[in-house]
C-alpha positions as CSV (number, residue, x, y, z in Angstrom):
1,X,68.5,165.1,50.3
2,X,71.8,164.5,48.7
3,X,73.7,161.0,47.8
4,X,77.2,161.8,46.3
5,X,79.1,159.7,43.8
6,X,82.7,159.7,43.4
7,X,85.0,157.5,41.3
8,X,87.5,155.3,42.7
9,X,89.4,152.9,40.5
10,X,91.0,150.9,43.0
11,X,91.8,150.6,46.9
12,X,95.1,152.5,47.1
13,X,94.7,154.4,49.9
14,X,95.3,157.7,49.2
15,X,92.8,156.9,46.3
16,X,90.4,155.9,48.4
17,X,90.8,159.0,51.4
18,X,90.3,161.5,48.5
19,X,87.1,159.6,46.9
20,X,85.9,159.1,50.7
21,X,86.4,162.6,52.0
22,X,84.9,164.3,48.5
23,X,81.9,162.0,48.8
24,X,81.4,162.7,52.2
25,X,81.3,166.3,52.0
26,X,79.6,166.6,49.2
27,X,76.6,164.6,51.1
28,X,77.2,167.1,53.7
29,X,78.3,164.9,56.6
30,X,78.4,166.5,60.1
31,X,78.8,164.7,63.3
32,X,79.6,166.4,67.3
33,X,83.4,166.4,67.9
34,X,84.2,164.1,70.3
35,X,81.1,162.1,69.9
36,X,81.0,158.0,69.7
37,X,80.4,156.5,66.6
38,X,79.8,153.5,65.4
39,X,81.2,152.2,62.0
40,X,77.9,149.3,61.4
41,X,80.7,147.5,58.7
42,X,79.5,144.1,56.3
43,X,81.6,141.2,57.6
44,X,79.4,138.2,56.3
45,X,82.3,136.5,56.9
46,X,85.7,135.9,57.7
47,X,87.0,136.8,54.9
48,X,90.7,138.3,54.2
49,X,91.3,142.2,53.1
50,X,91.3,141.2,49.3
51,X,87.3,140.0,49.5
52,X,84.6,141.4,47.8
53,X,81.9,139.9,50.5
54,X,82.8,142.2,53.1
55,X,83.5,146.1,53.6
56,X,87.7,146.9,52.1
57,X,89.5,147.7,55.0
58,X,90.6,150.9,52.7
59,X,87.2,152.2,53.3
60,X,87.1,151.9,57.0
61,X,90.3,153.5,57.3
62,X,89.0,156.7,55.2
63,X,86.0,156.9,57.4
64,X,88.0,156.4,60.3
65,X,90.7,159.6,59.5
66,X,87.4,161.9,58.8
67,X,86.4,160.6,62.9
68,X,89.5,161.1,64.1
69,X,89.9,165.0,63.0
70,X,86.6,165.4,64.9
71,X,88.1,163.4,68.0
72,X,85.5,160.7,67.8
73,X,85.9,157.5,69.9
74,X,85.3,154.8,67.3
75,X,83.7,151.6,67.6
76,X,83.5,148.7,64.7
77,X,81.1,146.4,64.7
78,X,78.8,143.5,63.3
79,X,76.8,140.4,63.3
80,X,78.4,137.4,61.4
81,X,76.6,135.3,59.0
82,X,78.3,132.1,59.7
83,X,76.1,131.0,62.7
84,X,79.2,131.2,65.3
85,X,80.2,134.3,67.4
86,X,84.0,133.3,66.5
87,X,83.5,133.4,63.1
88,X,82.2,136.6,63.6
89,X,85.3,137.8,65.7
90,X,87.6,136.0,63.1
91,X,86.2,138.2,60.5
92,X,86.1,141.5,62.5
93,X,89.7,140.7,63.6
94,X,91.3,139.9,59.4
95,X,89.2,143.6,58.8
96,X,90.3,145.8,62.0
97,X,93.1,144.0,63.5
98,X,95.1,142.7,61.4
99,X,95.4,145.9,58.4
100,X,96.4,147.3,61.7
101,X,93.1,150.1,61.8
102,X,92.5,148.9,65.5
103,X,95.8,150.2,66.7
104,X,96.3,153.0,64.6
105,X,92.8,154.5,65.4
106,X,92.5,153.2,69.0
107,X,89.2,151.7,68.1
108,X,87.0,149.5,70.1
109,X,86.3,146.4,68.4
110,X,82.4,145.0,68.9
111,X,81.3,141.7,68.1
112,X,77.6,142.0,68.2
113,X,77.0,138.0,69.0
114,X,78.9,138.8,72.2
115,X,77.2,141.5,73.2
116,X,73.9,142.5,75.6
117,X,70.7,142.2,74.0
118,X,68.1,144.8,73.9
119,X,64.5,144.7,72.6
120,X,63.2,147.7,70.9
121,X,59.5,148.3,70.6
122,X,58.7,148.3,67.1
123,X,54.6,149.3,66.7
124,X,54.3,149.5,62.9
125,X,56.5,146.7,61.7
126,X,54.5,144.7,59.7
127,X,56.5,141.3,60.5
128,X,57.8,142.1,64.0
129,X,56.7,144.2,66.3
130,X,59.5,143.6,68.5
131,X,63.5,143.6,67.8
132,X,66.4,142.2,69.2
133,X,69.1,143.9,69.3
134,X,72.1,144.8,70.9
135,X,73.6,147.6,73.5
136,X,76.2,149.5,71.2
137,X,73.6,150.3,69.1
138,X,71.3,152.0,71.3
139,X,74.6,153.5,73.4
140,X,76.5,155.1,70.2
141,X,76.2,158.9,69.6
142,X,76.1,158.4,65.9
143,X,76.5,155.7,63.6
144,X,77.8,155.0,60.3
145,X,77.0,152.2,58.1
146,X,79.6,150.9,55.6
147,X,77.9,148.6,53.2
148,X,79.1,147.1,50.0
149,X,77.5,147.1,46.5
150,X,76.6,143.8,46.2
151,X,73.4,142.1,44.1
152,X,71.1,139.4,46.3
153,X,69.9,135.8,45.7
154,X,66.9,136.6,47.6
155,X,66.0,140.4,47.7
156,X,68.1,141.1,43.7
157,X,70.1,143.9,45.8
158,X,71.9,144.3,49.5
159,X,72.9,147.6,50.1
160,X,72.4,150.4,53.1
161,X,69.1,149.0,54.4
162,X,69.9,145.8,54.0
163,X,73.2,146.5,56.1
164,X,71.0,147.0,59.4
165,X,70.3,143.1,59.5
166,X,73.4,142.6,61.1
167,X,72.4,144.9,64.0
168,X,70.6,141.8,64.9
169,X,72.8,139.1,66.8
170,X,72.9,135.7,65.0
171,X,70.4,133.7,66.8
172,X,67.8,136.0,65.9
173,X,68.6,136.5,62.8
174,X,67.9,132.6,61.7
175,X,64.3,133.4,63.7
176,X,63.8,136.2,61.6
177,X,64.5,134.4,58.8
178,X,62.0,132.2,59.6
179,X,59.7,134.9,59.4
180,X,60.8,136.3,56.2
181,X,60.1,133.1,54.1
182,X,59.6,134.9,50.8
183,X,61.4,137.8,49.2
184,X,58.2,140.0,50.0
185,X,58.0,139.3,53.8
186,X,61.7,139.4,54.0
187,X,61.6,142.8,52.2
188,X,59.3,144.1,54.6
189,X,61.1,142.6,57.5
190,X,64.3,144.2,56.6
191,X,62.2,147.5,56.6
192,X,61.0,146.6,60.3
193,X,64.7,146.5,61.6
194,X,65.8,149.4,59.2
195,X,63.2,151.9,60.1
196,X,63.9,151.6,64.0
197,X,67.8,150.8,63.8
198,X,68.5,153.4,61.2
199,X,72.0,154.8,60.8
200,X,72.8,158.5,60.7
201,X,75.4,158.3,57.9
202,X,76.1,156.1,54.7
203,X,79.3,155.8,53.2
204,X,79.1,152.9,50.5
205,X,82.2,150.6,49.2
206,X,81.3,150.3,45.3
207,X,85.0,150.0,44.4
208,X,84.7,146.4,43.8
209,X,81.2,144.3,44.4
210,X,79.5,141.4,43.7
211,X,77.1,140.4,40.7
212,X,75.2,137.7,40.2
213,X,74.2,135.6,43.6
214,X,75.3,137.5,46.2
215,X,75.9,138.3,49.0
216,X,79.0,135.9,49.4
217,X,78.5,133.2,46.4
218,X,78.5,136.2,43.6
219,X,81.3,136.5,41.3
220,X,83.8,140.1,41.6
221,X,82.5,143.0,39.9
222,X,84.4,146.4,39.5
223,X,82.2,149.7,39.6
224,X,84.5,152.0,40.5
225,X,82.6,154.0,42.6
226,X,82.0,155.0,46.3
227,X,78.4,156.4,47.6
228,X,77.4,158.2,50.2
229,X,73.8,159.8,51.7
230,X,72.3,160.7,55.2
231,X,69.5,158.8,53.3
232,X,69.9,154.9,53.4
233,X,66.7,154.2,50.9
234,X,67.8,157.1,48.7
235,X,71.6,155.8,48.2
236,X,69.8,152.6,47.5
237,X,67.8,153.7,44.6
238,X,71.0,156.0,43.4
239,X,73.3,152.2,43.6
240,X,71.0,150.3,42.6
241,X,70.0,152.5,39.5
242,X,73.7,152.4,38.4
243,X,74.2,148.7,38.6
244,X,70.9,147.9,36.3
245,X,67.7,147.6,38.4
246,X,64.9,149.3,37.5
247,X,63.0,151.4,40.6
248,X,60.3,149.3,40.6
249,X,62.8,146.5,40.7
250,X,63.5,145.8,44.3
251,X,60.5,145.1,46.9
252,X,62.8,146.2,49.9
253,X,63.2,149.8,48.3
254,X,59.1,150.1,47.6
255,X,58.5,149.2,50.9
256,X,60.7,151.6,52.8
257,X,59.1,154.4,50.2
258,X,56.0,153.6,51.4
259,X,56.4,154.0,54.9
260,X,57.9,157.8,54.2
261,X,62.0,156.3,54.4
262,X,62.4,158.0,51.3
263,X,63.1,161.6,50.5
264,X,63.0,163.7,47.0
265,X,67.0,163.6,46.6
266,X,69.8,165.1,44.0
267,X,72.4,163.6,42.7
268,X,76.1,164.8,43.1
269,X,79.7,164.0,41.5
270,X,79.2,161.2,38.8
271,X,75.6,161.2,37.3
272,X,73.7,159.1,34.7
273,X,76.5,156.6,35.6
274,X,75.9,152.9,34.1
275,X,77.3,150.2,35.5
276,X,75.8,147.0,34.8
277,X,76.1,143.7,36.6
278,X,74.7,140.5,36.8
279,X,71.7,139.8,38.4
280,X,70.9,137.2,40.7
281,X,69.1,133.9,39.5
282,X,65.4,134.2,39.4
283,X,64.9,130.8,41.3
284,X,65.1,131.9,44.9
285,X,62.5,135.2,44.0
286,X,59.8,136.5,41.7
287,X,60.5,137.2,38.5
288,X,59.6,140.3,37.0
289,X,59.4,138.7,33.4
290,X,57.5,135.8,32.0
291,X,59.2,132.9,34.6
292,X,56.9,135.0,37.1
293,X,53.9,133.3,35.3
294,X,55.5,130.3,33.5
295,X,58.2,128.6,36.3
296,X,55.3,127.3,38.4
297,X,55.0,124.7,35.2
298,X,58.1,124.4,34.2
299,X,60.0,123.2,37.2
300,X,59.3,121.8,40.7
301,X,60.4,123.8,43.9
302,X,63.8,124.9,44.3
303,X,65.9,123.6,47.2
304,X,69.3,123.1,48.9
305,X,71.5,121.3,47.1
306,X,75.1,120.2,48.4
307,X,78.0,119.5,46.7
308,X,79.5,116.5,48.7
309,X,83.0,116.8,46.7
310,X,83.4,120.5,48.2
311,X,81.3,120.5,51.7
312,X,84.0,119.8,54.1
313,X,81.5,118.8,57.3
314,X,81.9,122.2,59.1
315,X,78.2,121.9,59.9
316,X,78.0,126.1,59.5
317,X,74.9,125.0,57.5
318,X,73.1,122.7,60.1
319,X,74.0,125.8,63.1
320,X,72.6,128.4,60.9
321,X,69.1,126.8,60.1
322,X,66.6,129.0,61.7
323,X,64.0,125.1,61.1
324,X,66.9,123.0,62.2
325,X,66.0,121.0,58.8
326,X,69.6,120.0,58.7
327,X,71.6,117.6,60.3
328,X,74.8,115.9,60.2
329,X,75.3,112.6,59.2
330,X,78.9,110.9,59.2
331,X,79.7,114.7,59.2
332,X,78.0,115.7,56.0
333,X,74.4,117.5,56.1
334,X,71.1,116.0,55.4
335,X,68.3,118.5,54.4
336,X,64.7,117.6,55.6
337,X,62.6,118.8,52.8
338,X,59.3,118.9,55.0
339,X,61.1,121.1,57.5
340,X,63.0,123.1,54.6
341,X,61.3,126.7,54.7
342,X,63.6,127.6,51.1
343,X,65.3,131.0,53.1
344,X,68.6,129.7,51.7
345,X,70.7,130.5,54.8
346,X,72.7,127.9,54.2
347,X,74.1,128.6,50.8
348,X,74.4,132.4,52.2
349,X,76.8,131.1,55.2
350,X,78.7,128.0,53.1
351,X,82.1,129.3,53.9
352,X,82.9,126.6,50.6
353,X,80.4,127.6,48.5
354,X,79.3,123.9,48.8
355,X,75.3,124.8,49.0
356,X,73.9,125.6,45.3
357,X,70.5,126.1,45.2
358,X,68.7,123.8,42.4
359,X,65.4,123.5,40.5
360,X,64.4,120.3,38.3
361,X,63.0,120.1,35.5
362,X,58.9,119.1,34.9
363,X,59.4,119.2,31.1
364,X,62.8,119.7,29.9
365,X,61.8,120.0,25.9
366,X,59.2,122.7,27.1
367,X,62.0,124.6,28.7
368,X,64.0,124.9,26.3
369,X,61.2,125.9,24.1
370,X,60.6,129.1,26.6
371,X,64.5,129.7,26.4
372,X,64.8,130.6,22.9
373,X,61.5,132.4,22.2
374,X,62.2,134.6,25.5
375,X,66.2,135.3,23.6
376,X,64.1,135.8,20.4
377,X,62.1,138.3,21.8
378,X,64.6,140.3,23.8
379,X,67.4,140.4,20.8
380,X,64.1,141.6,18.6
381,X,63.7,143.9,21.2
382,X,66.9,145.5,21.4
């Protein structure tokens, strides 16, 4: 297997077709001319061109002139993550309509919350056996996904496998985030829906992501880069790798190895490239350091915590709630601890980053205490 690696410094786009097309080839894309493909884009949200939550309409323009020379139909689709089918279409629409790739390719634009639903038998899932999803998915020739390099709250990194989620419209996907109520049920979850709604082709937007608690709440992060595999699980480990994570690191990865995802794979273009960003806070997942053992004592449970000077009542975090733990009162949103299952949807879908997710102290001396022997030990370390 094959992921490629190509520099790109920025989203001009003849910049971008020649770091596309190179990466492309080199992970020997083919696909039947006049086939219909489907471009699985990330649109979290409704985000405008210059955002680095969702898939740079530079990219899907690349992908789309490779399509074209083969005489593809092309469809674009997703799921939203703001728990309404219009925000969904807003988002698709500032993406594909509006930087004009709708008209210029004659593309078919696919809101996923609109559409059909199917089921698809899923025997060896280990958290659902059964998955919702939707027609274009099972009707496409060929699909493409076109995820962005982006670090996690809950799962450290979101890349191609965690891109499939949005195959799933958005009322199940608050369901199955009931289900996943911990970063290793979640993992395995998102191997559930991966393993049966897997793309045929990766092409990865690196060029700008997000570091630290992504996938929308992160702060901008250049890499430069863009990936691309036949391989989901093996670009994964290749993007991942670069941006600082061990391959032990991420749950979601050792899962999908397990269950024979993963394939013995060379690296082409740029190798031994190092890139590191900021990883997501260690309050929303296991640790892989001493807070794995020590947190427990240190601080109570994390939980929702919203910032009443920025929420602006939209109540995206009460529709989104797969417990419905939130409501609104005098249009501002009340969390119900007891019913609270910690996924942390709602900071995820906060379209004004209102929802911060906060721990309290148990003993505040004590902590600080941990603090500077755990900075002793890593400067002595280095």
């Amino acid at each position: 297997m094959k992921v490629s690696v190509v520099k790109c410094e920025d989203y001009i786009q003849d910049n971008v077709d020649n770091a596309v097309k190179k990466a492309m080839c080199l992970a020997d894309f083919e696909v039947k001319p006049n086939s219909t493909v489907l471009l699985k884009v990330n649109c979290l949200r409704d985000s405008e061109e210059n955002s680095t939550i969702t898939t740079n309409p530079a990219v899907i323009r690349s992908v789309c002139k490779i399509l074209k020379e083969k005489k593809c139909r092309i469809w674009i689709g997703d799921s939203g993550g703001e728990g309404l089918a219009e925000k969904t279409q807003k988002g698709l629409d500032n993406l594909i309509v509006k930087t004009g790739i709708k008209k210029e390719f004659n593309v078919k634009l696919i809101n996923f919350d609109n559409e059909k639903k199917v089921l698809v038998k899923n025997p060896d899932g280990k958290q659902i056996k059964e998955i919702t999803t939707v027609e274009p998915i099972k009707k496409a020739d060929f699909i493409i996904s076109l995820p962005k390099l982006k670090t996690h709250a809950m799962t450290k990194y979101t890349g191609a496998v965690k891109n499939s989620f949005g195959c799933i419209p958005l009322k199940m996907k608050s369901a199955y985030h009931a289900v996943g109520i911990t970063e290793k049920k979640f993992s395995e979850l998102l191997v559930d829906i991966f393993q049966v709604l897997k793309p045929n082709f990766f092409v990865m937007d690196g060029i700008i992501g997000m570091e630290g608690n992504g996938p929308s709440v992160g702060s901008p992060k250049k890499a430069g880069i863009i990936l691309a595999s036949k391989n989901g699980v093996c670009l994964d480990f290749t993007a991942s790798g670069i941006i600082g994570f061990k391959k032990d690191d991420i749950l979601m990865l050792n899962e999908a190895k397990k269950r024979g995802l993963y394939e013995d794979f060379e690296i082409l273009g740029e190798k031994n490239l190092k890139i590191p960003f900021k990883q997501p806070d260690s309050i929303i997942r296991k640790a892989l350091d001493l807070r794995k053992y020590v947190d427990p004592l240190l601080y109570k449970q994390a939980k929702p915590n919203v910032n009443f000077k920025k929420c602006i009542g939209c109540g995206t975090c009460a529709r989104i709630c797969p417990m419905n733990a939130i409501t609104m009162i005098d249009k501002k949103p009340n969390i119900d601890d007891e019913k609270c299952i910690k996924c942390f949807c709602c900071q995820e879908v906060c379209p004004e980053s209102a929802i911060k997710i906060k721990k309290s102290a148990r003993i505040p001396w004590l902590i600080e205490l941990v603090k500077k022997a755990k900075k002793r030990y890593y400067v002595k370390k280095l």
